[in-house]
C-alpha positions in Angstrom: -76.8 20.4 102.7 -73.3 22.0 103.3 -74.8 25.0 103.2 -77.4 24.3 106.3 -74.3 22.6 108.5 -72.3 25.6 107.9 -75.3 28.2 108.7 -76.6 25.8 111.2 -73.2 26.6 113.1 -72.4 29.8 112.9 -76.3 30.5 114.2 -75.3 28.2 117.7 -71.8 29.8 117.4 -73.2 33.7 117.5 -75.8 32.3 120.1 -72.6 31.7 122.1 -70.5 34.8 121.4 -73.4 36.4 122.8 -74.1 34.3 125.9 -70.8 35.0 126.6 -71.0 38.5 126.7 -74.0 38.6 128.5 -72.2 36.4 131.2 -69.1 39.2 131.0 -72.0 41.9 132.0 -72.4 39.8 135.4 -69.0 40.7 136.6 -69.1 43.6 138.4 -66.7 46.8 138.0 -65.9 49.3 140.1 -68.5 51.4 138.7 -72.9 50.5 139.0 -74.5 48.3 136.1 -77.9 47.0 136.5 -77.2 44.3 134.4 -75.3 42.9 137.7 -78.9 42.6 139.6 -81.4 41.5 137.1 -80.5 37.9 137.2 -80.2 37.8 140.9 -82.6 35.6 142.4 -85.0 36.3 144.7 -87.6 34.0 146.5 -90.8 35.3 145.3 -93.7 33.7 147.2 -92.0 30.4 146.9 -90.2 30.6 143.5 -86.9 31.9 142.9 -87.9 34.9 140.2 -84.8 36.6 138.7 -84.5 40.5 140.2 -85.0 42.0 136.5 -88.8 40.0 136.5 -89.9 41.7 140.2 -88.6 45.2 139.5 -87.2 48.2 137.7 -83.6 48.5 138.0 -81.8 51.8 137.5 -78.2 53.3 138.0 -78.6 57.0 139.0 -75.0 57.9 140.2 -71.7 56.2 138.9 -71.9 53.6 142.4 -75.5 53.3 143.2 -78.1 51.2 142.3 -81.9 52.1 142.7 -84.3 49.0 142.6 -88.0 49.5 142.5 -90.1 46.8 143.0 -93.4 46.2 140.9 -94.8 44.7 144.2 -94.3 46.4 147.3 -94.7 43.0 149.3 -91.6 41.7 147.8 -89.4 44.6 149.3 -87.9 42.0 152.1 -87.0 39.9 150.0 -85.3 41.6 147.3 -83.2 43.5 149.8 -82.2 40.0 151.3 -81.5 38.6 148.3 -79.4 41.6 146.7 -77.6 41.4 150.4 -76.4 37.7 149.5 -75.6 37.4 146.0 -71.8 36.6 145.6 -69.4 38.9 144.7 -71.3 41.9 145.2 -70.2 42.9 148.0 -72.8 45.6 148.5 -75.0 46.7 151.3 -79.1 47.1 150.3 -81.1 50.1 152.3 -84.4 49.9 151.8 -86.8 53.1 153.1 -90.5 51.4 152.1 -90.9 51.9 148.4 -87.5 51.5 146.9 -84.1 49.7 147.8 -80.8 51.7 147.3 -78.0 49.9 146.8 -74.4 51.7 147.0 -71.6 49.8 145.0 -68.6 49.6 147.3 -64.5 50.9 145.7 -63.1 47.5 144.1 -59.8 47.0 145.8 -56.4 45.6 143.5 -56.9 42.1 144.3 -60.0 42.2 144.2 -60.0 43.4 140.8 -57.6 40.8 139.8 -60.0 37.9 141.1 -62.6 39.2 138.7 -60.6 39.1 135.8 -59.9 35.2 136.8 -63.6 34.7 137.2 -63.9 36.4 133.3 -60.7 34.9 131.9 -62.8 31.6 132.9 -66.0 32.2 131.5 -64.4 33.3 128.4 -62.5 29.8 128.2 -65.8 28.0 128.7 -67.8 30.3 125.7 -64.5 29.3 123.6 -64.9 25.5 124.7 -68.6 25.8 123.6 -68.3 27.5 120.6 -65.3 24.4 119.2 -67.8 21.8 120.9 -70.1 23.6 118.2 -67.4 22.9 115.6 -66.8 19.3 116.5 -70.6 18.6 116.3 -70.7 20.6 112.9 -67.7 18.7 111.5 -69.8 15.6 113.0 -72.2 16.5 110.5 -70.1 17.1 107.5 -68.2 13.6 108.4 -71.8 12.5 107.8 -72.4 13.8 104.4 -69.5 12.0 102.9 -71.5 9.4 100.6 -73.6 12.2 99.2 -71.0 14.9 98.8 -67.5 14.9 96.7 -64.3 14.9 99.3 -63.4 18.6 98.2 -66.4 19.8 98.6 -66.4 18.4 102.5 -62.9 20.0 102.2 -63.8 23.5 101.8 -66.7 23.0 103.9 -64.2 22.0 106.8 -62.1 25.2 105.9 -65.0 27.5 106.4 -66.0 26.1 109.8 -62.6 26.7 110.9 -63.0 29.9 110.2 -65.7 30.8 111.2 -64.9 29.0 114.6 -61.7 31.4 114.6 -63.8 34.3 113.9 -66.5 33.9 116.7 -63.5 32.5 119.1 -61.8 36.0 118.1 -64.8 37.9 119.0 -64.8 36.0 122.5 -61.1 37.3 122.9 -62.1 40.9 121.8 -65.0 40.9 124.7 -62.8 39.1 127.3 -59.8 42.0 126.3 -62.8 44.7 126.7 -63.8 43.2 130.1 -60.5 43.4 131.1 -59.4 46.8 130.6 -63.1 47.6 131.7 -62.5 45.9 135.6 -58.5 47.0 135.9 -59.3 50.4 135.1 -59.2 52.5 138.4 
């Protein structure tokens, strides 16, 4: 029973190590990532469809994006929707088939408003993952007619560390993400 709390945790706890990387990969540096555009979405007959679902997206040269769409009909669209995601910053061109999309020189403050925006995503990923913890001790807290007090003991011990170890791996991405956007 100890055993399925604890492994019950640290599954929800990678889960959110990982969301929170995923997140990081949605800040833009100063260099192209199409990871930046496939969750952008655009209004596709109706529905807002993320980018990634509606067409290929590639990075040719160190600052430009190339996105081909599956459906030529949503060309419009995607260009107007890649024009008005937030901090992008970037100006689509579209010439029929495909939509180019240079990324535009990251300027010092601009950098250092990024790193905000990560520093905060990496605080909420580090919130979820000891909101994971509480709910697990919740669980353990539950256990205490059927288990021994040590055992609930040690099994307290081990979350807290593996709550440190997946809040250290948040830190590690976050430090990564960092280095990655003030780097010139």
């Amino acid at each position: 029973m100890i055993a399925d709390v604890l492994q019950e945790a640290g599954d929800r706890m990678a889960k959110a190590v990982e969301v929170a990387k995923d997140d990081f990969g949605t800040v833009r540096t100063g260099r192209a990532n199409p990871a930046l555009f496939t969750r952008i979405p655009v209004d596709y007959y109706g529905t807002p469809t993320p980018l990634g679902q509606l067409a290929s997206v590639q990075a040719p040269e160190a600052r430009m994006i190339v996105v081909t769409p599956y459906d030529k009909t949503a060309l419009k669209e995607i260009e107007k929707a890649i024009a008005t995601a937030p901090n992008l910053g970037a100006t689509p061109s579209n010439d029929g088939s495909i939509v180019r999309v240079v990324i535009p020189e990251l300027t010092q403050d601009r950098r250092k408003e990024f790193v905000k925006i990560v520093r905060e995503k990496g605080e909420h990923a580090k919130v979820a993952v000891r909101n994971i913890r509480r709910s697990g001790k919740d669980d353990l807290d539950a256990l205490t007619g059927e288990v021994g007090d040590d055992e609930i003991a040690r099994a307290e011990k081990e979350l807290d560390a593996l709550t440190k170890r997946h809040v250290d791996q948040i830190d590690e991405a976050l430090k990564r993400k960092e280095a990655e956007l003030l780097e010139v």
